[in-house]
KEVOLUM-165680 format. One record per residue: x negated, y, z of N, C-alpha, C in turn. Coordinates in steps of 0.05 Angstrom, whole numbers, plus 5000, padded with zeros to 4 digits. Atoms other than C-alpha are relative to their C-alpha. Layout:
KEVOLUM-165680
XYZXYZXYZ...
***
This chain:
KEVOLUM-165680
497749835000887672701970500550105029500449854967887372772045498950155013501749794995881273092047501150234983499549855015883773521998503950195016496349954987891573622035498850205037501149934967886573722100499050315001501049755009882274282071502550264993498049805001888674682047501550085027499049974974891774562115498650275015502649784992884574942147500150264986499749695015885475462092502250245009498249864988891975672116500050085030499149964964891775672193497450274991502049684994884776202174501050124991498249735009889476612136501450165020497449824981893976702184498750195020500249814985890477192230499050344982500149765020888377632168502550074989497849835013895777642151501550155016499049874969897577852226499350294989501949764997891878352217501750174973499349895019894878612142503050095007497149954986901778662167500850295024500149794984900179102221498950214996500849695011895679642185502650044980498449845022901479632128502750105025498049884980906279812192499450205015502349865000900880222212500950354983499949785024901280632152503750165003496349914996909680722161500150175023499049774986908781112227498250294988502049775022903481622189501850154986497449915020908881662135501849744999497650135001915281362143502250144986498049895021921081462089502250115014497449954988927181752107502449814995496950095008934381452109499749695018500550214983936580912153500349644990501050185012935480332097497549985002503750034989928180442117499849955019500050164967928980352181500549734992499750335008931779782178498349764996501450195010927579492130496849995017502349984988921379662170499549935023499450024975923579592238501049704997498950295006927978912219498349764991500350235020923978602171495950114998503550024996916578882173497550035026501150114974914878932243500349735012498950304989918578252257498249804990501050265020914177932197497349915022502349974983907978092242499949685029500050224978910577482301500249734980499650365019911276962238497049945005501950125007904276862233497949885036499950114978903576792302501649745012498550234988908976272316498349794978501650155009905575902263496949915005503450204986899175882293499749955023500250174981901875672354501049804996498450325007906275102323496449864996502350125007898774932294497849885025503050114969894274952363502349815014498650154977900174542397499149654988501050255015898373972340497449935005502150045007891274092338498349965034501249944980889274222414502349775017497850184992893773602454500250035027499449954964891773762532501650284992498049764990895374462516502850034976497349995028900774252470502450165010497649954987905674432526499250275004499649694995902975182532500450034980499050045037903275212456502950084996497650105006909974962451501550245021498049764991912375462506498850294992499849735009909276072474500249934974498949985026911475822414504050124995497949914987918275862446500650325004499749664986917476602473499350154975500149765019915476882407502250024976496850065017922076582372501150195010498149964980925676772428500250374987501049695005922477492422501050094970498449835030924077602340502650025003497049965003930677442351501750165014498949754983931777862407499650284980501949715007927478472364502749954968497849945024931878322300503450035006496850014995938778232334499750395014500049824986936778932369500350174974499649805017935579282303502249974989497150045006941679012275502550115013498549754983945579262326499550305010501649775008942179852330499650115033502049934968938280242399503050125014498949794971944980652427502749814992498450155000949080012413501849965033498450044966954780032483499349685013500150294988954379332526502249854989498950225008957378802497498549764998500650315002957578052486497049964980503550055014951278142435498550095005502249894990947878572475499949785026500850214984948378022532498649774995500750375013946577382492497050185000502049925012940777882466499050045028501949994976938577992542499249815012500550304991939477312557497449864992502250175023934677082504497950205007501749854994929977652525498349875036500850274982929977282598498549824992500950355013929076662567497049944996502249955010923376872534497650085028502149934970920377192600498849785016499950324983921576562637498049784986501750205019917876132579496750095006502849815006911776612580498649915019500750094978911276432650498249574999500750295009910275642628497350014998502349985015906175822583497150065012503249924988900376152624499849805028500750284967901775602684498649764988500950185016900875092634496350024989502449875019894275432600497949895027502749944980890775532669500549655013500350235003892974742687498549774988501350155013889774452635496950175010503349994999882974812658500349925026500950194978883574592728501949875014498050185000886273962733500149935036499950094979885073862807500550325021501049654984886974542861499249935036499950024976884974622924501650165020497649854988889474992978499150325002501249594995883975642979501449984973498849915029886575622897501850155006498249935002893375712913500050225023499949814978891876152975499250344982501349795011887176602925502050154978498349865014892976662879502150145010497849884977898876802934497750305003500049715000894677362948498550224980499849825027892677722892502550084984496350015009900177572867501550225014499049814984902077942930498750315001501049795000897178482929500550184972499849995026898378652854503350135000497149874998905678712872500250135024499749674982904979182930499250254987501249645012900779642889501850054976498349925014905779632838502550115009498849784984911079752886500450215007500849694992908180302914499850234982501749745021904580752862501049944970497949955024909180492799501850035008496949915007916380352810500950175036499149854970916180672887501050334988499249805003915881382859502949964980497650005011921981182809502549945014497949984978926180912873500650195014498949864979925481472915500650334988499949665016925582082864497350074997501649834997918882262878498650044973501049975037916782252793502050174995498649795004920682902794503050044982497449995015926682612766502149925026499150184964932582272820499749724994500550255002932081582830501749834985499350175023932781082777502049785013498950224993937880582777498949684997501050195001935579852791500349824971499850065021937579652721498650064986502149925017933180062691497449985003502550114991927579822729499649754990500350145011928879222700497249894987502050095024922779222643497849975019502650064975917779472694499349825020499350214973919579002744499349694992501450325017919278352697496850035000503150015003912178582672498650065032500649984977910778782745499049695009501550244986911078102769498749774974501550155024907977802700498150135004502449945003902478242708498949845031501050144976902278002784498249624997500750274997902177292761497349894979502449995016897077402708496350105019502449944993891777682749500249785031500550234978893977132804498449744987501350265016891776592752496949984988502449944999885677012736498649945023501649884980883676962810499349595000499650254996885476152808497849914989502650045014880176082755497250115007502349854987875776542791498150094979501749805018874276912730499049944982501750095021871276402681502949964977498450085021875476502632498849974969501350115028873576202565501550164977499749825016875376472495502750054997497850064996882876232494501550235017498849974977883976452558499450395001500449805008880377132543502150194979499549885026883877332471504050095019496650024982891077122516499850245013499249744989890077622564499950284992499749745004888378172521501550034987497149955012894278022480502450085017497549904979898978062548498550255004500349774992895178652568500950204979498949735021897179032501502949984998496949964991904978792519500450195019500249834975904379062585499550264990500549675003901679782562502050044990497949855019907079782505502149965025497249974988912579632553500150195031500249734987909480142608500450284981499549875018909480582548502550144998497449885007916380522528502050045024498649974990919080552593500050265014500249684997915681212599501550174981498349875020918881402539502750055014498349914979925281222574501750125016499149854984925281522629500550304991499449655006924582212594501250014980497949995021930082022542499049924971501349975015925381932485500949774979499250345017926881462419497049874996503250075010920281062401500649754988499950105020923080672347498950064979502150075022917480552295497650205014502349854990912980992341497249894999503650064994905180912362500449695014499750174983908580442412500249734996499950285009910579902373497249814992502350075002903079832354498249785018501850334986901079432416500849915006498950284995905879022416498349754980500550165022904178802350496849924998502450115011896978882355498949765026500450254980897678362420501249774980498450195012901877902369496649924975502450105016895377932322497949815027502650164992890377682382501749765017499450234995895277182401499849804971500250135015895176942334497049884994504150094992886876972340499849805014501550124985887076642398500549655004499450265018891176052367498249774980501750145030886975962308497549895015502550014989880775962354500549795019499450164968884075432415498549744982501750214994879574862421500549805024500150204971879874212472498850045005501049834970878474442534497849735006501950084989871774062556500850035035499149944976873973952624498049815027502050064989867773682654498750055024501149614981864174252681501950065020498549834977870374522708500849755024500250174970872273912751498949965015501550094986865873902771499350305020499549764984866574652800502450005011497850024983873274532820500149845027501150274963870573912869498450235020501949934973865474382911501850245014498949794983867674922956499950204988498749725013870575632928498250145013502249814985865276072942498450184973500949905022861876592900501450274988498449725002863177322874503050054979498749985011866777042814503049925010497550104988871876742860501450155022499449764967872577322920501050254986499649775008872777832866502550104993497349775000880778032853500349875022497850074973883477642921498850255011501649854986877978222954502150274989499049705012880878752908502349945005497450084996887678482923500150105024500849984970885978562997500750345004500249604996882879302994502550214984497649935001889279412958502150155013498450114983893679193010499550225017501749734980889679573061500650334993499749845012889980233012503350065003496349994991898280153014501350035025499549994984898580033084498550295015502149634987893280763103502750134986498149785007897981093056502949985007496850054991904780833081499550185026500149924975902881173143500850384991500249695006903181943106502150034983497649945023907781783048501649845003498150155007914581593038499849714985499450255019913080873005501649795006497850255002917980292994499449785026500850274988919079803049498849734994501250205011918379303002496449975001502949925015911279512986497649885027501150084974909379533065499849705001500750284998911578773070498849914980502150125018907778613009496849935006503549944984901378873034499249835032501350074979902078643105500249674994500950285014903677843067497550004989502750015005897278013035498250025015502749994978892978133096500549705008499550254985896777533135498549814978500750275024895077063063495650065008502650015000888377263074497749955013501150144972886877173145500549644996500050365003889276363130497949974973502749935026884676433064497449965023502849974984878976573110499249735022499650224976881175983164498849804976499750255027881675533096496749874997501549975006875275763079496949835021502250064974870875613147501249774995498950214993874974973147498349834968500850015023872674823071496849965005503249964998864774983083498949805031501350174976864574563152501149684982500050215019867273983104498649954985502349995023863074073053496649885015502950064991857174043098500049705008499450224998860373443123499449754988499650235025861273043059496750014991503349975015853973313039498549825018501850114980850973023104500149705000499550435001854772273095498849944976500850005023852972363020497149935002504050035003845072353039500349845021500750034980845271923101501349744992499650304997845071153105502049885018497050044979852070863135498649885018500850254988848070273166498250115026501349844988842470633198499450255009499649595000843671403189497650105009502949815012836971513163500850154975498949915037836871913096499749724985499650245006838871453045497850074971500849905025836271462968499850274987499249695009840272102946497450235016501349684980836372612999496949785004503050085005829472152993499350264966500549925028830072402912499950325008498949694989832373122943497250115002503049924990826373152981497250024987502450035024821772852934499550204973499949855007823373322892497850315005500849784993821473912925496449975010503150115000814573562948498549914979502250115020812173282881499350394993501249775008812774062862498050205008501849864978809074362917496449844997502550184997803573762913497650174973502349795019796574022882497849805008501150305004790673552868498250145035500749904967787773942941501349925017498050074977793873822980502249774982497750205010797173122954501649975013498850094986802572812972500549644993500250225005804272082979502249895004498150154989809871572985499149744999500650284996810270943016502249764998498050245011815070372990499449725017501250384992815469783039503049884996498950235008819369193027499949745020500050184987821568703087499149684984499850365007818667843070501349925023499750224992822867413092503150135013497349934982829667843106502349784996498050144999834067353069500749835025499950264971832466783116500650175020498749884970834667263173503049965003496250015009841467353145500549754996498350265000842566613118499149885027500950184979840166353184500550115029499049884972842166863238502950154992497349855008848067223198498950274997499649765009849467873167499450255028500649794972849668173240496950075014502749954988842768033260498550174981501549835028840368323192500650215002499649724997843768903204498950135029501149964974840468943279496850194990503350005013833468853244500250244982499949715015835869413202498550245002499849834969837069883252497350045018501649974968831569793299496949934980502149955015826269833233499750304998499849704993828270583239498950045028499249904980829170683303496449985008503750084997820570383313499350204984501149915018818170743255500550345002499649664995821471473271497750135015500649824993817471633320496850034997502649985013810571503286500250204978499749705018812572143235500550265009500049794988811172743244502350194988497449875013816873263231500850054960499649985029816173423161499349754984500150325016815472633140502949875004496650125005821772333115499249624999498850295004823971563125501849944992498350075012828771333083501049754993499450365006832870613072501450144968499050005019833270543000503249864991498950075014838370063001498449705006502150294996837069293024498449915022502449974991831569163052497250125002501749825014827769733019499950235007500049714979825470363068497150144980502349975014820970813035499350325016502349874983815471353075499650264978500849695016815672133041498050115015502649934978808472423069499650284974500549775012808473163044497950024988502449855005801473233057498549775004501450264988796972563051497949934978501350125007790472373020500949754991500050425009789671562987498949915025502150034980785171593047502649915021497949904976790771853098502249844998497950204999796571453068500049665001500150314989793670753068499450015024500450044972791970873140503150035013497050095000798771053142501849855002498450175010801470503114499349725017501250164980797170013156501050015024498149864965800070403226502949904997497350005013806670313193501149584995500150354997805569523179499649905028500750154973802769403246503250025014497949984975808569683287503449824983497550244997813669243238499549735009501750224989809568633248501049965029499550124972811068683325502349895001497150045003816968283344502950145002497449844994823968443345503249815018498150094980828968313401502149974990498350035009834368053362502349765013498250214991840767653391498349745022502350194981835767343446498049834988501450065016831067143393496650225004502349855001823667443391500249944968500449975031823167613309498650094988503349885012817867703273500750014962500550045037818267913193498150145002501149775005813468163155501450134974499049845021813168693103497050124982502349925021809468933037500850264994499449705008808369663025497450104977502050035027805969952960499250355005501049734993802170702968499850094970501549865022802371162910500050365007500049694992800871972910500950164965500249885019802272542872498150275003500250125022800372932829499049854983501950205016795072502806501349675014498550075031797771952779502150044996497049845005805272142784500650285010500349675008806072832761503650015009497250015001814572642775500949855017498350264986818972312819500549774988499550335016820471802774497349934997502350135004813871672750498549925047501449974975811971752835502249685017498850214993817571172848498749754982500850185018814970732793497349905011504350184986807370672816500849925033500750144973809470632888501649755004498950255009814370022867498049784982501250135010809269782821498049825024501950094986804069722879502149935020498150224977809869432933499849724976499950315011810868842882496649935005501950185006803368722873499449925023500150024962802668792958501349625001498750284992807968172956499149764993499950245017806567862901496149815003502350134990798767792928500149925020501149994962800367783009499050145008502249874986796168333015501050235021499549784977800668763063500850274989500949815012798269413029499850014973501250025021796869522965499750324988499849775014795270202932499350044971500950015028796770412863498350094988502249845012791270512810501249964980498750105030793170592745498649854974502750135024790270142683500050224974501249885029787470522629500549904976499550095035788870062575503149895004497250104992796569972605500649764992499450245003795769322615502349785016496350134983800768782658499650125021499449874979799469252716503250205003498149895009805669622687503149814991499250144999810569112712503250094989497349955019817469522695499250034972500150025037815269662621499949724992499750335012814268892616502249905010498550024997820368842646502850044986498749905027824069262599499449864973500850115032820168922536501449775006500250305000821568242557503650065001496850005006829168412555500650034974499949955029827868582485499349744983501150285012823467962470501949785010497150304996829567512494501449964978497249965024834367732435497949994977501649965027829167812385497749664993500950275005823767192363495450095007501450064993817767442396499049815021500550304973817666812456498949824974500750325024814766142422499149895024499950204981813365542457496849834989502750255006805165212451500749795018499250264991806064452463496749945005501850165000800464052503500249725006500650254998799663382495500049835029500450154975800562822551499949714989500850325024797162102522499449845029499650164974797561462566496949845004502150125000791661092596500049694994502649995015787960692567499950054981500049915022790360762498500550134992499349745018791261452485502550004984498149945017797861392456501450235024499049744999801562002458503149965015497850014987807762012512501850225011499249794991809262592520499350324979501649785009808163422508501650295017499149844975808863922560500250364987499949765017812264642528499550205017501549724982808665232550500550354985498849755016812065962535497650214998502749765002807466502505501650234995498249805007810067182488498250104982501549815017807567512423499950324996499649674993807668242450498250214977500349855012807668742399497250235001502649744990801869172436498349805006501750134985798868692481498749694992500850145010798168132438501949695018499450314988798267312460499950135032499950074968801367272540500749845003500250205001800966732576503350035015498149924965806666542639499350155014499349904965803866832696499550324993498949725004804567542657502450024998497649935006810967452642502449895022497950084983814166992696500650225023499449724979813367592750501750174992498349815000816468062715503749874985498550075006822267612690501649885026497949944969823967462768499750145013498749684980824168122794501750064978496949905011829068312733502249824994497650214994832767732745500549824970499650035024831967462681499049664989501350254994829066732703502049844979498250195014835366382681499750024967499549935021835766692613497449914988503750115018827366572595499949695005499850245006828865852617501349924972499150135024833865712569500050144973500649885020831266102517497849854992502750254996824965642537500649724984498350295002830064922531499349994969500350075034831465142460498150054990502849995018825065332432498849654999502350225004821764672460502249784985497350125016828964322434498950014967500449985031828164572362495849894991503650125007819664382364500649654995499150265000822263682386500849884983497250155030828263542333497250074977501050065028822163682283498049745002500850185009818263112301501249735006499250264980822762632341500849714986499550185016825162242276497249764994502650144995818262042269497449875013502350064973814462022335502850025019498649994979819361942391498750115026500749824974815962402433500850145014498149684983819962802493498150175010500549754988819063412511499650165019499549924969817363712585500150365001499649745004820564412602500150045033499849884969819464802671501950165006498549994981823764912718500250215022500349894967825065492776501049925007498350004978828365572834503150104994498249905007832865922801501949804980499450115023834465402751501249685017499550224984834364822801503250075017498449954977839565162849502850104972497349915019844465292778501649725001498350205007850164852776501049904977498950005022851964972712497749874979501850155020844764642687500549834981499850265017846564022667501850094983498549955028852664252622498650204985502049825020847264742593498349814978501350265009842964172578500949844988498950205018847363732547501250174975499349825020849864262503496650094973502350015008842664412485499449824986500850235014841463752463501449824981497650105017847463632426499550174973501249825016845264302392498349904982501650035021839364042357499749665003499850255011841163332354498249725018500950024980837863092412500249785019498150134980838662462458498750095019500349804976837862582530496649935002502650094995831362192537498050064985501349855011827862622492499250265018500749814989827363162545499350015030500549994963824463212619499350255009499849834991825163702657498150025031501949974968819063902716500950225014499949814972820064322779497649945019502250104978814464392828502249935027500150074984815564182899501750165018499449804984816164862931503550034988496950005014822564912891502449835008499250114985824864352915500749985023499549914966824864542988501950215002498449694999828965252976502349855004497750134980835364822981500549774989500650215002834364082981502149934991496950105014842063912975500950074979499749935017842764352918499049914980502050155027837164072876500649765003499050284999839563372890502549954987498450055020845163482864500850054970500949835019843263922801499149784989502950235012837263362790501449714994498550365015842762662792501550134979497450095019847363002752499450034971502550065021840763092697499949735000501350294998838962352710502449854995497850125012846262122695500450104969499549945030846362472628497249894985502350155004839362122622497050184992502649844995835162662625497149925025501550114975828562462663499150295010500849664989825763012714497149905009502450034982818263052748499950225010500849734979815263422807497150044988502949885003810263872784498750085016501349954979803864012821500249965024500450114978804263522870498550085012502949974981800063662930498450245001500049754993800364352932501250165018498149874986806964522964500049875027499050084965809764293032498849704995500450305014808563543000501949855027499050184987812963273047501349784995499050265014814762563033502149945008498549944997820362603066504149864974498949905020824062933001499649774981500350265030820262362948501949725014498150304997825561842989503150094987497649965004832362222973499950154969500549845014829662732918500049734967500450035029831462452841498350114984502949785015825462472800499549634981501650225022821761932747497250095004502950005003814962232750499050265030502849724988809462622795497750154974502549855020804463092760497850085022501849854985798363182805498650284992500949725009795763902806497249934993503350075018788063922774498850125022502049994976785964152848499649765011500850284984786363412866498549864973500850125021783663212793497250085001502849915004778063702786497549885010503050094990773663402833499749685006500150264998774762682832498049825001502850225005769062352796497950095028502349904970764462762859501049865021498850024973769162732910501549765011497450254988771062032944502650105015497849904986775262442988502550024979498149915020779362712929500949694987499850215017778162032891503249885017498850194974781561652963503150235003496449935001787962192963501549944976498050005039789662112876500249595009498950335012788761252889502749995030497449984993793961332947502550114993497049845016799061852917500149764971498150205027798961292851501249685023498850334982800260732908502150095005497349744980806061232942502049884970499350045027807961302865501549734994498850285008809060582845501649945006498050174989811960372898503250164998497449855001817360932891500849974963498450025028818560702818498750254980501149755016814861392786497850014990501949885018810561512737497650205011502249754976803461922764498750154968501549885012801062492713498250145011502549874997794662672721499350324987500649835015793363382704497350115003502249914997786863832693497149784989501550255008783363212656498650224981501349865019777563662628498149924988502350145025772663162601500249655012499050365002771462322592499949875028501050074977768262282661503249935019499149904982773462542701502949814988498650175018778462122648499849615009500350144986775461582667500449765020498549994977775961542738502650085016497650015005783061742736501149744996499850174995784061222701500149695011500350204980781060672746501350025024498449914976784760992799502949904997497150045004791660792768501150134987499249825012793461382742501449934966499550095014798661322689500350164970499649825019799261912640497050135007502149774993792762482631501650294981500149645016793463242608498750105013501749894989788863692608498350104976502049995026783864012561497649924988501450235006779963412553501349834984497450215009785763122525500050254967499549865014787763722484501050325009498849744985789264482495502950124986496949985011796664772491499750204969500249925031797464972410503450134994497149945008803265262369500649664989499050255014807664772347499749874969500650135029805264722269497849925003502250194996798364482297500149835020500250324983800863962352500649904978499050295022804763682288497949914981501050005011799363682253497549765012502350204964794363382320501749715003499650154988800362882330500049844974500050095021799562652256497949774987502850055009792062572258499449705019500050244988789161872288497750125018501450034966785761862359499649755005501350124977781061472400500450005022499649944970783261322465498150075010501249804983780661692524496649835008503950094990772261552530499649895032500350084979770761102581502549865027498150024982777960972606499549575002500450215005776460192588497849815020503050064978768760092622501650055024500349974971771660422681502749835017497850244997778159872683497849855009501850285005773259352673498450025034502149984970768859532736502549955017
***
């Protein structure tokens, strides 16, 4: 029924400009042939020219509903066209050579009224298109306003002041009509100048509706002056046929999209569409003032013109004042507060203009470096020194570029090298010159400072045909620079877009969080001598839609550069959580889940973890949690207290890959832990190497005596099983043992019966 109440609504508002339009040819037709006797009048003049503003006030009552930023112009030319019938019917009623009286006053009053509203109305209109002005606006309208009304002065109502329109001079009363539309036409082409000309359809249909008032009421006041009646004449025509394209321009008003225009209203006034009436306003002015010099014209007229020069000369001040700002705001806009190098914005600027120029003859290249080791400047010297080191990374590096090579601070610790014109050849040599001179120290707060830095080289157009694609490879190759040590690195691209394409795995893996491609393969950890099963260490794979089975070390890289460490841990917890709760009723086997830095240094772990394990039913000692070493060291007091407040909810923890990191023993006296895991570089070579043998039977002596458990990892066959064992060693893993599986074939592996580990027995015995 609504749709149906809605559709009739739509039916009527499109009528109404075809009934404007029908109204006015059948009024049309009455000055052609018009009846005699003054019951025709009347009825034609009273009642069928008047009908002509109904369909108009109704289709501004309608755009004031339908259109809500201009409800308030609406609403006041809804006002002015009331105002207007009632004036136009109380006039015929009283009839044209009616004397002055009390109803001819109320009727001039309301004729005012109406003038005064009109005014709203087009302030209102041009408001809602630009919501923000600047002071050239109001300067551009003051003088067009002024110039508009000198030339009207002068060359319309001047010759009616002074006689010179061959009649004697009019009384100021009767100037009246001209004089209103005088300064309505002034303020109309002031509001034209405000907009600087873009006037849209609205704003269009409006003015040619006032412009057909204006003619009729220059019209009739030509009539007038030479005595003339022009009741039901030609003249009434454009009034009425302005009352039809106001009703058009009703039906047609639309919300104003005010986007665009704020975003031309923010830059500086400049441009022909904006110079073009204040100019003609001007040459006006000028035109009034040459001819005041030969002809009698109105004082008035003079000071009009010479306010319009004066408005124009501050216009012009405004203007220089405007354009040295602008350049201003443009120059801080591109330029790094810190350093006042170019910043991002005017790198992209630039880059721009150089990827288009680049040709596989004349490449171009950029260079992306990336300070190691800035944090530690800042947490260890302060914010101030970091901003020194900033500073004086520019200030080195400027004068190794030649003029047309841009340096830019991204942001950070992240400066990146625009090379117009540069070979792969030319820009890794580049980039090398460029590493050396950060490498040297830096005189910081009486400190000698040394960072380094990784820079990634890519060119265009071969392989990035785009700035974006030309940021992406030379970001791709800065991470792999870091993430190898190698200083340098330059991009190549893989052919079969493999994990070289570290943001697209970055992007997927935000996808594979929420969705159920992660899974968790469990490997086995069985105790010496009898192979029983103590364990099972969960290892995350990703089932990538393209790329198939990945392991970690494709996916942990790109999950800490997008910051996403925390979230793949405990997306990690519960997977190996829910593997667990399926066999734990029956095998009491816990579960071991890894650990970053990121994960160690959360406070909020442990209430993660207990939540987790409450989740799938869980006691605490079903789950251990490993961290390597190095992890440990990033901030010792943090993980200590992270790691007891695990070991009070009874979670056990181990250090993974002992005897890799710092190994400082130090940490194994204060550091909360239950187990070691030796890395399989101290395993691998055991049975050979007494050396190796003589560091694994001390680290299980270290071990003991500190109360911890020693996992042996990298156990790849019986030999090496073994001697492990005889060594002390209290757990093995390894793929001698078993290799990491999905979880429906460990349950299946932890179901089946096993032989303890070959040889772990003989080599006790000896």
């Amino acid at each position: 029924m609504e749709q149906v109440r809605s559709f009739a609504g739509g039916a009527r508002e499109l009528r109404l400009p075809h009934v404007a339009a029908a109204l006015v040819v059948a009024y049309a037709c009455t000055v052609v042939v018009r009846p005699d006797g003054q019951a025709w009048d009347t009825v034609l003049d009273g009642v069928l020219r008047n009908a002509v503003w109904v369909p108009a006030i109704l289709a501004c009552r309608q755009a004031a509903v339908r259109v809500p930023r201009e409800r308030s112009a609406w609403h006041a030319l809804t006002v002015v066209l009331i105002l207007n019938t009632v004036v136009n019917v109380g006039r015929v009623l009283i009839g044209p050579d009616a004397p002055a009286s009390p109803p001819v006053l109320v009727l001039d009053t309301l004729a005012l009224a109406a003038y005064l509203s009109l005014w709203v109305t087009l302030i209102a209109l041009v408001r809602v298109r630009v919501p923000r002005f600047h002071p050239s606006m109001w300067l551009d309208g003051v003088i067009t306003a002024l110039g508009t009304t000198a030339l009207g002065v002068a060359f319309l109502l001047g010759p009616y002041l002074s006689g010179r329109a061959g009649a004697p001079p009019l009384p100021l009363v009767q100037l009246a009509l001209p004089a209103t539309d005088l300064l309505l036409l002034a303020l109309l082409v002031a509001l034209g100048s405000i907009l600087g000309l873009r006037l849209d359809r609205t704003a269009v249909l409006l003015t040619a509706a006032l412009t057909c008032v204006l003619a009729g009421d220059v019209l009739l006041f030509a009539h007038m002056v030479r005595g003339e009646q022009v009741t039901g004449g030609p003249v009434e025509l454009t009034w009425l046929t302005g009352m039809v394209l106001v009703t058009v321009a009703a039906r047609l008003a639309a919300p104003t999209a005010v986007g665009r225009d704020d975003r031309r209203a923010s830059r500086v006034r400049l441009g022909w569409r904006l110079l073009a009436l204040p100019l003609a306003a001007i040459v006006g002015s000028l035109l009034v003032l040459a001819t005041g010099w030969a002809t009698d014209l109105p004082v008035l007229a003079a000071w009009l013109a010479t306010a319009t020069v004066v408005a124009a000369l501050v216009r012009t001040a405004i203007t220089f004042h405007e354009v040295r700002s602008f350049d201003e705001v443009r120059q801080e806009a591109r330029t790094d507060e810190l350093t006042g190098l170019p910043n991002r914005r005017a790198l992209l600027e630039a880059a721009d203009r150089v990827v288009a120029a680049a040709s596989a003859r004349r490449p171009a290249a950029l260079l992306l470096l990336d300070l190691d080791g800035f944090k530690d400047v800042n947490d260890s010297l302060g914010h101030t020194a970091g901003d020194e080191l900033l500073r004086g990374i520019g200030a080195r590096l400027l004068p190794s570029l030649a003029p047309d090579e841009l340096l830019a601070r991204l942001g950070g610790d992240e400066f990146a090298v625009l090379l117009p014109s540069a070979t792969l050849d030319e820009a890794y040599a580049r980039a090398e010159l460029l590493r050396a001179l950060v490498l040297r120290p830096f005189p910081i707060e009486d400190f000698s400072l040394h960072v380094g830095v990784s820079i990634g080289v890519a060119t265009a157009p071969i392989p990035a045909a785009t700035v974006s694609e030309l940021l992406r490879c030379a970001d791709i190759a800065m991470y792999a620079a870091k993430s190898g040590r190698k200083g340098v690195h330059v991009y190549v691209p893989d052919p079969d877009g493999g994990s070289g394409d570290r943001l697209r795995t970055m992007e997927e893996l935000r996808t594979a969080l929420d969705g159920d491609e992660l899974a968790v393969h469990l490997q086995p950890q069985v105790a010496f001598p009898d192979g029983r099963v103590v364990g099972a260490e969960a290892l995350v794979r990703w089932h990538h839609p393209v790329r198939g089975l990945l392991s970690p070390a494709e996916l942990l890289p790109a999950a800490e550069q997008a910051g996403l460490l925390r979230l793949l841990a405990e997306r990690v917890l519960d997977l190996a959580l829910d593997a667990a709760a399926r066999w734990w009723e029956h095998r009491p086997v816990p579960v071991s889940v890894n650990l970053s830095a990121a994960d160690v240094t959360d406070l909020e772990l442990p209430g993660k973890v207990a939540a987790a394990l409450r989740r799938h039913g869980l006691p605490a000692h079903a789950l251990t949690l490993e961290l390597v070493e190095d992890t440990l060291m990033a901030d010792p007091d943090r993980g200590r207290s992270v790691l007891g407040e695990l070991r009070r909810l009874g979670v056990r923890t181990s250090i993974d890959d002992y005897g890799t990191g710092y190994s400082s023993l130090a940490y194994l006296r204060y550091m909360p832990a239950d187990e070691l895991k030796l890395d399989r570089s101290l395993t691998a070579d055991v049975a050979e190497d007494p050396r190796a043998a003589a560091i694994v039977e001390h680290t299980v002596a270290l071990a003991h005596a500190l109360g911890l458990r020693l996992v042996a990892e990298g156990v790849e066959d019986d030999r090496t099983a073994g001697v492990l064992d005889a060594l002390g060693c209290d757990v093995a893993q390894g793929f001698g043992i078993a290799r990491p599986m999905p979880v429906p074939d460990f349950l299946a592996w932890l179901a089946a019966p096993r032989p303890a580990p070959a040889g772990a027995a003989s080599q006790r015995d000896r």
